[in-house]
C-alpha positions in Angstrom: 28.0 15.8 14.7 24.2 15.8 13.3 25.8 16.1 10.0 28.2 13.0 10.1 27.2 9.4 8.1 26.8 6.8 10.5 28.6 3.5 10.1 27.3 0.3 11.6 30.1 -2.4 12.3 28.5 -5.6 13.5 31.4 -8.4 14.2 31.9 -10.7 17.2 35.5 -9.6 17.8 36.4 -6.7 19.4 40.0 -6.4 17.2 38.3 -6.4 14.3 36.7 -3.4 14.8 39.8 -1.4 16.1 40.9 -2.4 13.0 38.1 -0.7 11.2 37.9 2.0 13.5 42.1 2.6 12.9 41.5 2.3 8.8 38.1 5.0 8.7 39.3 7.3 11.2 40.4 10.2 9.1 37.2 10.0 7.0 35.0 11.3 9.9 32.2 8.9 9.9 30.4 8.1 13.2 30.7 4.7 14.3 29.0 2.7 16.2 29.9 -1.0 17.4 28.0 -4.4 18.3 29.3 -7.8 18.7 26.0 -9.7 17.8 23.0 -9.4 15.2 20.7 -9.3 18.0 22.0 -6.0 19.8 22.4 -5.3 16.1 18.9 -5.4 15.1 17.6 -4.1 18.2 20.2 -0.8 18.4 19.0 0.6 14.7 15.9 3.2 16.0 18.4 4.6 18.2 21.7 4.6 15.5 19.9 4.4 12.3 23.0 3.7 10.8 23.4 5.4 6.9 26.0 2.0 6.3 26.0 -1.5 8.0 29.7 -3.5 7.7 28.6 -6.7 8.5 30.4 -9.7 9.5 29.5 -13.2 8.2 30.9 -16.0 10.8 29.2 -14.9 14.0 27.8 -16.9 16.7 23.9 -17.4 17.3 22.4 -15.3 14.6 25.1 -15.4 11.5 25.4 -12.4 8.9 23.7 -14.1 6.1 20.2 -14.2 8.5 21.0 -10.6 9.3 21.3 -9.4 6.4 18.1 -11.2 5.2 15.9 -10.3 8.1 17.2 -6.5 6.8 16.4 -6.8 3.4 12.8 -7.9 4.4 12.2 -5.5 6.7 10.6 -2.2 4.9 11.6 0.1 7.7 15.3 -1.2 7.2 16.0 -2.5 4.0 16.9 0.8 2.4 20.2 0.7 4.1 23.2 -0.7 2.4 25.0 -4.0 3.9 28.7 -4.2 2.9 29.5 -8.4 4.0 32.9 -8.6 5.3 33.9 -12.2 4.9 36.9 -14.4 5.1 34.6 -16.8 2.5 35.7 -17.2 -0.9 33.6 -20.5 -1.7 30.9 -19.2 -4.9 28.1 -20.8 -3.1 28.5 -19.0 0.1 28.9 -16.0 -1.9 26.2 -16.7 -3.5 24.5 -16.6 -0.2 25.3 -13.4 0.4 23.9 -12.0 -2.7 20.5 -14.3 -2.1 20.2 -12.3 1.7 20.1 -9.1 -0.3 24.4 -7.9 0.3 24.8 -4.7 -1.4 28.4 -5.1 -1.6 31.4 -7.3 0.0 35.0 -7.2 1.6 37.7 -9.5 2.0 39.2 -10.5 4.9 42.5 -9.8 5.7 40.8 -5.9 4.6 42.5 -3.9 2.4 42.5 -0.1 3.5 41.7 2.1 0.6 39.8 -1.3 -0.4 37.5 -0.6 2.5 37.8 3.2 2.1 36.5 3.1 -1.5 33.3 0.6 -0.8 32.2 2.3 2.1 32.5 6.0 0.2 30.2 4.3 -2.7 27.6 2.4 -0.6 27.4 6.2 1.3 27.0 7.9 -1.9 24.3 5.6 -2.9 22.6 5.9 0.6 23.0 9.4 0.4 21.4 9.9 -3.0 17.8 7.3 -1.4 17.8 9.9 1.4 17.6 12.6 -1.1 15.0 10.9 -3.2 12.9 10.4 -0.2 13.0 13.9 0.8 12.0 15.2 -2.7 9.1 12.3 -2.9 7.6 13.2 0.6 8.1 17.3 -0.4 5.9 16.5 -3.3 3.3 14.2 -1.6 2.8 16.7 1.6 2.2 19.7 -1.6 -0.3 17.4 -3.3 -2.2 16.5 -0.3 -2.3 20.3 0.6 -3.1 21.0 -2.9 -5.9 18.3 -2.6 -7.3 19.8 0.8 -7.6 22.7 -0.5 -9.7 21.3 -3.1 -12.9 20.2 -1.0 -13.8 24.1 0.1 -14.6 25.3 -3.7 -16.1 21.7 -4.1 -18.5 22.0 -1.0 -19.2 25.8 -2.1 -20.0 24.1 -5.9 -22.5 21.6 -4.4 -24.0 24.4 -2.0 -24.8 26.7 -5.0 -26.7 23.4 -7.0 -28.6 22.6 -3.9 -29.8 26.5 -3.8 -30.6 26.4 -7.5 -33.0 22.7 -6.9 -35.2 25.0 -5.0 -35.9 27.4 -8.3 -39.0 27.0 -10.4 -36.8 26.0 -13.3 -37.7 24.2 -16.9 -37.2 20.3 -15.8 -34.0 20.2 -18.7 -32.1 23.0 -16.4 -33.0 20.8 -13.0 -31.6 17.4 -14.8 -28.5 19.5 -15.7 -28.6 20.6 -12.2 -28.6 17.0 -10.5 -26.3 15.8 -13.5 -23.5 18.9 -11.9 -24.4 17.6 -8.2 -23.4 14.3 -8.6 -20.4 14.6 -10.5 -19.4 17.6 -8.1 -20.1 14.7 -5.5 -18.1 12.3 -7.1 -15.6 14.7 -7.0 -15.3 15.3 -3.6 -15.2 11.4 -3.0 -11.9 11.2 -5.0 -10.6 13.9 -2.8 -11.5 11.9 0.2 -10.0 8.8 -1.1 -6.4 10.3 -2.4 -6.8 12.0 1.4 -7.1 8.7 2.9 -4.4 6.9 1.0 -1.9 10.3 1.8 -2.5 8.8 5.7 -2.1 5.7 5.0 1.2 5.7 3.2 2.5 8.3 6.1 1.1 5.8 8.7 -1.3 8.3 9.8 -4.6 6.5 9.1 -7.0 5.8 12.1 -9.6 3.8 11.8 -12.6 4.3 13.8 -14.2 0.9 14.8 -17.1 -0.6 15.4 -18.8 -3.8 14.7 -21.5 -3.6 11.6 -23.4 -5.6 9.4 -21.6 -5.8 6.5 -24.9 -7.3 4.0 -26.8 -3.8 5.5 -23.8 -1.7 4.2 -24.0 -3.7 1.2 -27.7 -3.0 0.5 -26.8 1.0 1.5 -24.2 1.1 -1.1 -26.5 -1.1 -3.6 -29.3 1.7 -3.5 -26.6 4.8 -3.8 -26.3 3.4 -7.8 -30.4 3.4 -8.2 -30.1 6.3 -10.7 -27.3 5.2 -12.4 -28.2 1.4 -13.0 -31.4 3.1 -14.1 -29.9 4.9 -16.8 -27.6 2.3 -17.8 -30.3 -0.4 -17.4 -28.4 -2.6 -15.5 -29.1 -4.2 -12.3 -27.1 -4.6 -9.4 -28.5 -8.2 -7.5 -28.1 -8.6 -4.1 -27.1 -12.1 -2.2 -27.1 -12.1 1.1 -27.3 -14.6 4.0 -30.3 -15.3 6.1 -28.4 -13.9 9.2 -26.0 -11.2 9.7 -22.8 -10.6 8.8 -20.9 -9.1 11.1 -17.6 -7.8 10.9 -15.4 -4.8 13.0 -14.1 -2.2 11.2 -14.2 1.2 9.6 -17.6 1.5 8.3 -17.7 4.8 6.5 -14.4 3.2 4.8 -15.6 -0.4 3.8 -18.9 1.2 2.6 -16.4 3.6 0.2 -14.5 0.4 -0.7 -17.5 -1.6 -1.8 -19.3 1.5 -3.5 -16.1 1.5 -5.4 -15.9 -2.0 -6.5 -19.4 -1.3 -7.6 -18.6 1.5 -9.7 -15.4 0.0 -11.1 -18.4 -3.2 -12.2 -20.9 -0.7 -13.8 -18.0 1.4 -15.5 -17.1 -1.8 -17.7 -20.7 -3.8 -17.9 -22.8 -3.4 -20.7 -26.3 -2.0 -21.1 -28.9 -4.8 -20.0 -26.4 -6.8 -18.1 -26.5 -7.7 -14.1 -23.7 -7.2 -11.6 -24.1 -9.4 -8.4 -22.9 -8.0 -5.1 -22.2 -11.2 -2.9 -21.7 -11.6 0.7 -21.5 -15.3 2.5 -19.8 -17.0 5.5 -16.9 -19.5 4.9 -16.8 -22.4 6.2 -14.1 -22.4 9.8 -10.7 -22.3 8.7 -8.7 -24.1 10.8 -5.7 -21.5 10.3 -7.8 -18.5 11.4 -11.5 -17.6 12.3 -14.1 -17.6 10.2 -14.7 -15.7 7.4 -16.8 -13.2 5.5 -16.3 -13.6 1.6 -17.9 -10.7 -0.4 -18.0 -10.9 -4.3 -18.8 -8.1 -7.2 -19.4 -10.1 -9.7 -19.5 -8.4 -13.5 -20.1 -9.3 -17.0 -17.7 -6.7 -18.8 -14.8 -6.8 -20.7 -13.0 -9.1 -18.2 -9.2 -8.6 -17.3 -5.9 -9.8 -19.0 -3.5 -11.5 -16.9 -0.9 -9.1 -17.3 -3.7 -6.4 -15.8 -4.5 -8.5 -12.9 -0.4 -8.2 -11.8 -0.6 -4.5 -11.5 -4.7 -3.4 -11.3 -4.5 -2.8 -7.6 -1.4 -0.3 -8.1 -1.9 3.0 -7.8 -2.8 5.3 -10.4 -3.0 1.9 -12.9 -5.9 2.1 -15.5 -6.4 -1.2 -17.2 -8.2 -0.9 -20.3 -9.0 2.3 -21.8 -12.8 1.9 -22.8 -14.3 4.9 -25.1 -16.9 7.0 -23.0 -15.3 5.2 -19.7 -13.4 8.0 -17.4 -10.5 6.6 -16.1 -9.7 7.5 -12.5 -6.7 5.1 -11.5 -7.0 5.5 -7.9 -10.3 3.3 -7.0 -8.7 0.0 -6.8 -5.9 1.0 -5.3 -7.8 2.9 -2.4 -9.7 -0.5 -2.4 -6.5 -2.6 -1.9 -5.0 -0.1 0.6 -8.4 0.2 2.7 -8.8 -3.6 3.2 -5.8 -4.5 3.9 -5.5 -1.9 6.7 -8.7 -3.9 8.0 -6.1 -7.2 7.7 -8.2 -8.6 4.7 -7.2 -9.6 1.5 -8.4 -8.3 -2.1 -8.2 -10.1 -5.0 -10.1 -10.3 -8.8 -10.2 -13.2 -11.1 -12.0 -14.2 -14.2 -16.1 -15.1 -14.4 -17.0 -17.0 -16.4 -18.2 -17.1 -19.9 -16.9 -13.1 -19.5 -16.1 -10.4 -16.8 -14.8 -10.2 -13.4 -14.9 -11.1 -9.8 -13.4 -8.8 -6.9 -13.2 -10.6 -4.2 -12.5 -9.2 -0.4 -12.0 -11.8 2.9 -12.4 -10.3 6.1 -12.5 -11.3 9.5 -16.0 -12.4 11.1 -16.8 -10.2 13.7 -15.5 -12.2 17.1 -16.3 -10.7 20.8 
């Protein structure tokens, strides 16, 4: 029985099911009957249906706003819709294809008609299942892979900290501090691929608490010291008078702003300024207020086509000589404030550069 392809039949008229029940019995699906969209929508946790046969003319809630509240739903739109439909106007057809249909039937249905569709929308079903289970195989091996990883990382940073404390020539110490912080580095991007792992598995907790976001902006600010000093650039700070205070994951938004940050100084050239910005905006009347905070860069800018996919995962941009390219900053960034229900976004400054920009909601008791 566990084994068997379920089959959804949604249509207001009991006969038409028999009929469909009659026509698919020998084919041993399991099937499962409702006469509304309603009962429809809210019996799928429990029948997870591999195939939906879908009726158009319905009372209440129609086929067509079935099949689209489906298609727009992530947890559901990976299951096939067949439309079963007496229609035969283009536009209503059209219709159809606009809610997302993977497939239609004619009424009065055909048998082997019916036989053959719902064989190839299960083969196709059948085939996403597989892919999933492959995809979600790999991604549990990599984030075991990458656990794995911190131990020799945090046994690499051990042995630099022991070797700090040796009377050593000051070229071996730089070295020493050089190995630390990329070691560190290191161990960040293990924490962030980590993080996104939970978050695409809906796993992610976030622990809350209400900070000032301008302190965690100055924190994050004085982490780069060394390396603005080397580069001789400066990071500015603009902050309000008062603070800014927002509820969330603070180890998290201090990770997403150090790297903005880094993403800034990665692509600014020597003897340039990055600002990191935080301000109130003025009350929306759509929402409470909000806290805007920019970086604000003077490099090599971004091409529109760049800006459509820079947030994606594993998505470069430019290739810069000297630059390493990570791929997974941005999109930690993207994934990170949107789980805090902001909104990330980048557009050109002006006469060259970039500006990240992150809304979040003011802090409100």
């Amino acid at each position: 029985m566990g084994n068997k392809q379920v089959v959804l039949v949604v249509d207001d008229e009991p006969a038409n099911f028999d009929v469909i029940e009659i026509l698919l019995f020998k084919e041993g699906y399991e099937l499962h009957h409702r006469d509304n969209g309603a009962d429809a929508i809210a019996s799928l946790e429990s029948i997870n249906p591999d195939l939906i046969l879908l009726d158009v003319m319905m009372p209440d809630v129609d086929g067509i706003e079935v099949c689209q509240k489906l298609k727009t739903d992530r947890q559901w739109q990976h299951i096939p819709i067949i439309i079963v439909t007496a229609l035969s106007d283009k536009e209503d057809l059209a219709r159809c294809i606009d809610a997302g249909a993977d497939d239609f039937i004619s009424k009065p249905i055909n048998s082997t008609e019916l036989r053959a569709r719902v064989r190839s929308m299960l083969r196709i079903k059948s085939q996403y299942d597989h892919i999933q289970q492959t995809i979600m195989l790999r991604e549990e091996m990599m984030q075991t892979i990458v656990h794995d990883l911190r131990n020799p990382l945090i046994g690499i940073l051990l042995g630099c900290d022991s070797l700090k404390v040796l009377d050593l020539p000051d070229r071996a110490k730089k070295r020493i501090a050089q190995i630390g912080q990329t070691i560190e580095q290191m161990r960040l991007l293990v924490d962030d691929i980590l993080t996104i792992g939970r978050i695409e598995a809906n796993k992610l907790i976030l622990n809350h608490t209400k900070f000032d976001i301008t302190e965690i902006a100055k924190l994050v600010i004085a982490d780069f010291e060394t390396i603005t000093t080397n580069k001789q650039i400066q990071i500015l700070g603009e902050f309000p008078s008062q603070p800014a205070y927002i509820s969330g994951d603070m180890h998290l938004i201090r990770r997403v702003l150090a790297n903005l940050v880094d993403n800034a100084l990665k692509f600014s050239p020597h003897q340039s300024s990055i600002i990191l910005r935080v301000e109130f905006l003025p009350q929306n009347p759509d929402r409470q207020d909000l806290i805007k905070i920019e970086v604000i860069d003077c490099g090599i800018g971004i091409s529109p086509e760049q800006k459509q996919v820079i947030f994606e995962k594993y998505e470069v941009g430019n290739i810069v000589m000297g630059v390493s390219q990570i791929g997974l900053g941005l999109s930690f960034c993207k994934m990170m404030v949107e789980a805090h229900q902001g909104v990330i976004s980048v557009t050109n400054n002006q006469p060259k550069g970039s500006i990240f920009t992150i809304l979040l909601d003011k802090y409100s008791k």
